[in-house]
C-alpha positions in Angstrom: -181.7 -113.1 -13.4 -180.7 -116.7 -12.7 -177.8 -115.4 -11.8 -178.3 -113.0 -9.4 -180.7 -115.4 -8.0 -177.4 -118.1 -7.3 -175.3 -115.5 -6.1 -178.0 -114.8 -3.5 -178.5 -118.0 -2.7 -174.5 -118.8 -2.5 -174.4 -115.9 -0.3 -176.8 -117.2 2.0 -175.4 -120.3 2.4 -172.2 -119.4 3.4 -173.5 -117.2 6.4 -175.3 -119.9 7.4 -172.4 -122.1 7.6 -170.0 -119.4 9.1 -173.1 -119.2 11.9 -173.6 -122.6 12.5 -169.3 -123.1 12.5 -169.1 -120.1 15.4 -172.1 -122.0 16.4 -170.2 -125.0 16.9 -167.5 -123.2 18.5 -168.9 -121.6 21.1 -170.6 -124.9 22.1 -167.6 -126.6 21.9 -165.8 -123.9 24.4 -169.7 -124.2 26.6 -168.7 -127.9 26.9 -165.2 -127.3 27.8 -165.9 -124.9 30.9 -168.5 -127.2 31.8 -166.2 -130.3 32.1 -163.6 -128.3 34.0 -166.8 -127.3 36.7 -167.6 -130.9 36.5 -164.1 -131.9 37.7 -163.8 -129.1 39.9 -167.0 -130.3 41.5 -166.2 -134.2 41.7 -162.8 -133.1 43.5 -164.6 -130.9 45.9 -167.1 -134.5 46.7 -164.2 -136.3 47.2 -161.8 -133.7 49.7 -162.4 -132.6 53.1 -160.7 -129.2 52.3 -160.4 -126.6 49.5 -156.3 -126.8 50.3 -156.3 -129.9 48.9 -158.2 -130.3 46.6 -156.7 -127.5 44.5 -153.5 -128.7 45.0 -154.9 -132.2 43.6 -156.1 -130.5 40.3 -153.7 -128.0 40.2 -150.4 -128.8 41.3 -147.4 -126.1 41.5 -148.9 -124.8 38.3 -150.0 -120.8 39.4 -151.7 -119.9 36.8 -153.9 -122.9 36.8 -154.3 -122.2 40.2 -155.6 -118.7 39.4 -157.8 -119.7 37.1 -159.3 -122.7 39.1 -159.9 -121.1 42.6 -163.5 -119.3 41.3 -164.7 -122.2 40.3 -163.3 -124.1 43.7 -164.7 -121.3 45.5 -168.1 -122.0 44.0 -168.2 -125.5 44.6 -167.3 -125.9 48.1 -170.4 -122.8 48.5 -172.5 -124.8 46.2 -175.9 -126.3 48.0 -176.3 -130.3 46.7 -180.0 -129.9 47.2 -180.6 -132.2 50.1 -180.5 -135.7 49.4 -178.7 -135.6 45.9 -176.1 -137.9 44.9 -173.4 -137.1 43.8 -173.3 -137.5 40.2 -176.4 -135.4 40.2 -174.8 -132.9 42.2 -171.7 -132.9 39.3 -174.6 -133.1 36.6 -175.8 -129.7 38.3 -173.0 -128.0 38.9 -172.0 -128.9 35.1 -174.8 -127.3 33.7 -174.7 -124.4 36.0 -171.8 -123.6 34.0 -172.4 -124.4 30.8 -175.5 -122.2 31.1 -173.6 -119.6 32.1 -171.4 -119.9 29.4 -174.1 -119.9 26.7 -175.4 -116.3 28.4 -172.1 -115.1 28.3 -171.4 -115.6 24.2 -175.1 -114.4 23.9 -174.4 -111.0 25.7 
């Protein structure tokens, strides 16, 4: 019986620590996306014009390009809620997308 009873138990633990590892992950990748959006966003604050700024965070590179322009696209759209500065703004816009994120690996 004891047995059985430590096999359970072992068994239990080590789900719990593959969860809280993919856990760990997927905030991990959350935090990611949401520092890209934040850099997107503090790039948008500081150019006049999309043009440039995506060729400030982007360069020649396409595929960065391609991969950026949503996100660009969003935060030129994006409303700063009146009189906010902006590091709140970036603070918003940051976790906008790390919200998103965390629906995203729930779904």
């Amino acid at each position: 019986m004891n047995n059985n009873a430590l096999l359970i138990v072992t068994t239990l633990l080590m789900i719990g620590c593959s969860s809280g590892q993919e856990q760990a992950a997927v905030n991990h990748s959350c935090q990611e996306e949401a520092d890209v959006a934040e850099t997107v966003m503090d790039m948008r604050l500081k150019q006049s014009n999309m043009a440039n700024a995506m060729v400030l965070l982007a360069g020649n590179n396409e595929a960065l390009r391609e991969q950026l322009r949503p996100i660009l696209h969003d935060a030129f759209e994006y409303d700063r809620g009146g009189t906010a500065t902006f590091d709140r703004t970036k603070q918003m816009f940051r976790d906008k997308y790390y919200q998103q994120c965390m629906q995203r690996q729930v779904n």
